[in-house]
N, C-alpha and C positions, 0 to 999 in steps of 0.2 A: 504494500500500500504506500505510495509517494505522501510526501511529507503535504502537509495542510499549509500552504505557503498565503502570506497575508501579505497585499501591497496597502498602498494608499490610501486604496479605497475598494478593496476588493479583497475576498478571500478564495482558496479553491485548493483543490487535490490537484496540481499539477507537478508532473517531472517536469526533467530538465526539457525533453525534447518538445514536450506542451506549453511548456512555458516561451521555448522557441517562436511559437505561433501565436501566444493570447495578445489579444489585440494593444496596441500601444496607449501608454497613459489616460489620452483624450477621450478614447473609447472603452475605458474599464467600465465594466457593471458594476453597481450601488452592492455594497455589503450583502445591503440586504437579499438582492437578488441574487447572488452567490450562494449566500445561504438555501434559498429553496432549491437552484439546480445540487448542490452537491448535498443535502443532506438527506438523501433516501443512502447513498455509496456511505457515509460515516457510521450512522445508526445498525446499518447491516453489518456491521465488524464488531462480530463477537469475540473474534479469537483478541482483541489487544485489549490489553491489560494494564497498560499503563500508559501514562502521556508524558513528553521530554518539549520543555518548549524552548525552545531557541530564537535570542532576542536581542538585536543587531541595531547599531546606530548606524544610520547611512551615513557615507563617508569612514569612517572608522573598520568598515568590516561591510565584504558583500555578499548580500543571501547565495549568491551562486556556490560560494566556498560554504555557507550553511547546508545549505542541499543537497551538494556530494557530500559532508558529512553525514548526511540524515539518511542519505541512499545506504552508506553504509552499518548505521546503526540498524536498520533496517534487514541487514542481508546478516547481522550478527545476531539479533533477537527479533522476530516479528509481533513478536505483542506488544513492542512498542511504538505509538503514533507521536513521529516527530509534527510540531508546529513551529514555524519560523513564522516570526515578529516583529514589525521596526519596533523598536522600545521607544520612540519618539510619538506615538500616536495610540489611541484607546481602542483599538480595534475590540469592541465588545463583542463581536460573534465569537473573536479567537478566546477572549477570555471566558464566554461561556464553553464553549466545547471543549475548550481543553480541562474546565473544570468537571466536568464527568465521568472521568479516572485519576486514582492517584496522580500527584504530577511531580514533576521536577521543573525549574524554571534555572535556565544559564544564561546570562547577558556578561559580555565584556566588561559595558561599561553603564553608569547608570542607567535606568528605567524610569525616566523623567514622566510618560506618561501613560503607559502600559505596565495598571496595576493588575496582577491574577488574583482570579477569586480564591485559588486556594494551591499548594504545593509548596514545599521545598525551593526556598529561594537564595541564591547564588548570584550577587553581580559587584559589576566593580564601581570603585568609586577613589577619587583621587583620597591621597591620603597625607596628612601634614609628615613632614619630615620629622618631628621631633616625636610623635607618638608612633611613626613607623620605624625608628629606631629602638625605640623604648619597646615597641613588640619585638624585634626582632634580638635583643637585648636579652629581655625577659624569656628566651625559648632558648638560650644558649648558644646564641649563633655569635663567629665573629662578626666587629662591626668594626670599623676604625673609632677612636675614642672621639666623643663630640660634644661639644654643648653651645647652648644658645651667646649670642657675643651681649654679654651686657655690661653697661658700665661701671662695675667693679668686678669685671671676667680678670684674672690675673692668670698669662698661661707662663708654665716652670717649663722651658726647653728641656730639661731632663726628663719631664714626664709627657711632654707632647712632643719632643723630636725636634729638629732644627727647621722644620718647613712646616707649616698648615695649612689648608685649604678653606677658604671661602666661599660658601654657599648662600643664596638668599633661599628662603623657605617658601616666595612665592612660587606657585609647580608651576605656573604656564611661562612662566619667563624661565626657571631652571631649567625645565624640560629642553629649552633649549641652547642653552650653557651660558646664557647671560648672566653675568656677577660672579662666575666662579675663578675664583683666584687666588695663583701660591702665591705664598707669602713666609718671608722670614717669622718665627715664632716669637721671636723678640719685637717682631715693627707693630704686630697687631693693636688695636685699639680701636675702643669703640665709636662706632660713627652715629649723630642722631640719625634719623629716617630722611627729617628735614634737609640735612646738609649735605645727601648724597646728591651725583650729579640728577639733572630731570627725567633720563633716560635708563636711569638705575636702579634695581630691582630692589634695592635696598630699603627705598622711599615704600614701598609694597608691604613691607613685613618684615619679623626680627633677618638676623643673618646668622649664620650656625658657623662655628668654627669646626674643623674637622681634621683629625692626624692625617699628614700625609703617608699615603700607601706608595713608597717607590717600585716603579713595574720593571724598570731594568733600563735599555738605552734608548729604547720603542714606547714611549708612553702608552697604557693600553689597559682592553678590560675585555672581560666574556661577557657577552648576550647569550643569555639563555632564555626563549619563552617556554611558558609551561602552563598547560591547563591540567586543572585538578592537581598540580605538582606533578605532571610528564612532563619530559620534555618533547618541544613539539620540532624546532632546531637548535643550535647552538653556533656560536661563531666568537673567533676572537676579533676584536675591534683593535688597531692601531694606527698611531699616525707616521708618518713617513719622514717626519722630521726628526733629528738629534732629539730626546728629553732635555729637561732646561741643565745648565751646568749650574750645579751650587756654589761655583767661585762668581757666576755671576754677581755684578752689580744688583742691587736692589734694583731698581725700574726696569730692570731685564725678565729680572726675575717674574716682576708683577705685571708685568706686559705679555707673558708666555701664556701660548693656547693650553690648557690642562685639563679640559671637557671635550671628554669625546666626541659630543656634540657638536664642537663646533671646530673640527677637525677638519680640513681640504682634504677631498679623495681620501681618503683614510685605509688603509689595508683590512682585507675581511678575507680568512679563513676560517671555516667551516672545521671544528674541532669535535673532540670524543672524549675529554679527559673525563674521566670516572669520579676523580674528587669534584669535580666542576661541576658536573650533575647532581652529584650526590647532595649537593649543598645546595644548588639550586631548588633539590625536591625538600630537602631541611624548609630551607625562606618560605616556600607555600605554605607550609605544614604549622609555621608562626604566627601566618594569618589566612588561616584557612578559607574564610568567607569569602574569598576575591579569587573568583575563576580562573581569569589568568594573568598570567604577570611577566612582561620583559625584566627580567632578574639579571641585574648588573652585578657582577663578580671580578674581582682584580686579585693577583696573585706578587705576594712580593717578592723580589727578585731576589736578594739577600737570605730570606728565611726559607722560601716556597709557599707560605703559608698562606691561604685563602683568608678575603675578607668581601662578606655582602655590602654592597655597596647603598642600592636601590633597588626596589620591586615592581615598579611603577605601574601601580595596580588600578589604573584611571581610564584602560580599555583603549589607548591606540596604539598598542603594540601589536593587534594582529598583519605582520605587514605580509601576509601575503596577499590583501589586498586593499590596504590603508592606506588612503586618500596623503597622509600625509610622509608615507615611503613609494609615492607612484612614480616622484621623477627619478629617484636612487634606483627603483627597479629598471626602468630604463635603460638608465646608467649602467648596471652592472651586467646587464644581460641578461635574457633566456637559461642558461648555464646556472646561472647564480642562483636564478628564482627556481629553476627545474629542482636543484641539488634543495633549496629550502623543504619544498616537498617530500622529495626522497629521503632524505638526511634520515629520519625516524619513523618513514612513511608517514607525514604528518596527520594528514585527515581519518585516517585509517585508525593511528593511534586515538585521536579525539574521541571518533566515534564508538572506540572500546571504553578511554573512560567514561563516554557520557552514558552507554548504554550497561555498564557496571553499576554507576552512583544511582542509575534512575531505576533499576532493580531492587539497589539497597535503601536506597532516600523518598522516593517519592512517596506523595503524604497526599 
C-alpha cells in the first residue's frame, strides 16, 4: 500500500510513479475531495496495524526522499501505513486518518502547524547552546570545557589552554560561522551586546567561551547525520589552508577562519571510523527527543581523543535534499551525493529505524 502523501491542499494514496502524473498545483483537488475518492482503498486495509507519519518542512527536506523511505518501510513491515506531511500546514484529513491506528509521528524539524491527534511524537527543534551542552555534559559525553563570557568570567590558561574559541549562542547567525573566533586565552574579555560591531552576533545574545580542540595542521571536524542515532552518512570536513600558527600575532590570530562553516571549498571525505560513530550514536542517545541530528565531532591531534562539538538538532541537516546544501550538491557532484546514499545505504537504513520505533512506540 503507497504511503498517504499530503500536498497543499490535497491528500491521496499515491506512488512515486502516480504522483509523476497528478495534476500540477493549480489543479489539485480540495482535501476534501481526496478524501471521498480514496477513502473506500484506506478503510478496506485491514491487515495494517499501525501508522508512521512523516512530517517535512518544504525546503528543508523533500517528500520525494520521504516516499522512497516509506516504499521501503513498506517492503520491511506491511502493516505499517506510512503518511507524509508538510509540518507547515493543518492538513486535518491527514490528522484524522492517521489517528485511527496507533501512530508514531517523525518530523526533522519543528511542526509549526501540523498538530496529531494522537501518537508518539519525535521532532526537532533548535536548541540553545548552553542547555545542549549541559545535556550533552550530563550523559557523559566529551564536550570541550565552556561557559557563558560574563563580566566577571576570569579564564586560568592553565585550565583553559593557550587559545579559546568564541561563539555567539544566536543559532541562525552561528549556524553559519559568524562570530566565531580564536583567541589568545589571556586577551579574552567581556564585551557588552551594545558595543559589539552592528553586524555582530554578539549584539543577539550572551557569547560562550569554548577550549580550543586543536585538529592537527588541517583545521577540521566529522559530520555525522543520524536519525534515531544511525548513522545515515559520515564525512570529514577540512579546510585547505595551513591551521592558524600560535606564534602568530594576535590580529592574525583573531582574523583566522576557525568555522567550518565558513571554510572556501573545504575538503570532504567520506569516513568509517568506528569511535566516530560510536559517539555520534552516544550524542543522540543525550537527547533522545530530536530525530535527527548533523553531529559535529573533532578529534585532537595530540591526544586522539574525540570531542562533541554540536548536534544541530533544528532539522536542516537533511542535505540530501536541503534547500540550503543545493548549491554545494552541485558543487561536489553526482559522485559525492551518489556515495551520501550508498555510504550506509541511507534511506534503506531510515526506513529500518522508523519501521523498528513504530512497532515498539507507537501509541
Amino acid at each position: 500500500m503507497p504511503a498517504v502523501f499530503a500536498t497543499s491542499s490535497a491528500a491521496g494514496l499515491l506512488s512515486p510513479r502516480e504522483r509523476e502524473t497528478w495534476p500540477p498545483r493549480a489543479k489539485l483537488v480540495p482535501e476534501v475531495a481526496a478524501a471521498v475518492h480514496f477513502a473506500g482503498r484506506l478503510s478496506s486495509s485491514s491487515a495494517i496495524a499501525r501508522h508512521l507519519v512523516l512530517a517535512y518542512r518544504p525546503g528543508s527536506q523533500s517528500p520525494d526522499d520521504l516516499s522512497a523511505i516509506s516504499d521501503h518501510v513498506r517492503e520491511i513491515d506491511p502493516t505499517i501505513r506510512t503518511f507524509i506531511v508538510p509540518a507547515n500546514q493543518r492538513n486535518t484529513l491527514i490528522r484524522s486518518m492517521a489517528a485511527e491506528r496507533p501512530t508514531l509521528v517523525v518530523s526533522a524539524g519543528r511542526m509549526r502547524k501540523f498538530k496529531p491527534l494522537r501518537g508518539r511524537i519525535y521532532q526537532g527543534r533548535p536548541i540553545a547552546k548552553v542547555e545542549e551542552i549541559h545535556r550533552l555534559e550530563m550523559a557523559g559525553l566529551p564536550v570541550p570545557k565552556a561557559a557563558l563570557l560574563t563580566p566577571d568570567l576570569r579564564l586560568d590558561p592553565a585550565e583553559w589552554g593557550e587559545f579559546v574559541i568564541l561563539k555567539p549562542t544566536d543559532i541562525k547567525t552561528s549556524s553559519h560561522g559568524r562570530g566565531i573566533q580564536l583567541m589568545r586565552t589571556g586577551r579574552v574579555r567581556y564585551v557588552a551586546p551594545g558595543d559589539y560591531p552592528e553586524d555582530h552576533p554578539g549584539r543577539l545574545g550572551p557569547m560562550i567561551v569554548q577550549r580550543y580542540i586543536d585538529s592537527g595542521p588541517l583545521t577540521g571536524i566529522y559530520r555525522v547525520l543520524t536519525l534515531m542515532g544511525e548513522p545515515l552518512y559520515a564525512v570529514s570536513i577540512r579546510g585547505k589552508d595551513a591551521a592558524v600558527d600560535p606564534a602568530a600575532d594576535d590580529a592574525a590570530i583573531e582574523r583566522a577562519v576557525v568555522a567550518t562553516q565558513a571554510y572556501v571549498a573545504p575538503q570532504r571525505a567520506f569516513i568509517e571510523e568506528a569511535d566516530v560513530l560510536a559517539l555520534a550514536r552516544a550524542a543522540h542517545e543525550a537527547i533522545p527527543e530530536i530525530p535527527l541530528k548533523g553531529c559535529d565531532i573533532i578529534r585532537e591531534a595530540t591526544t586522539g581523543k574525540l570531542y562533541v562539538l554540536e548536534v544541530n538538532s533544528g532539522g536542516n541537516t537533511w542535505h540530501f535534499s536541503s534547500g540550503y546544501f543545493s548549491a554545494l550538491r552541485r558543487e561536489l557532484g553526482e559522485d559525492f551525493v551518489s556515495t551520501m546514499h550508498r555510504q550506509f545505504d541511507a534511506f534503506r537504513t531510515a526506513a529500518r529505524v522508523l519501521a523498528a520505533r513504530t512497532v515498539k512506540e507507537a501509541e
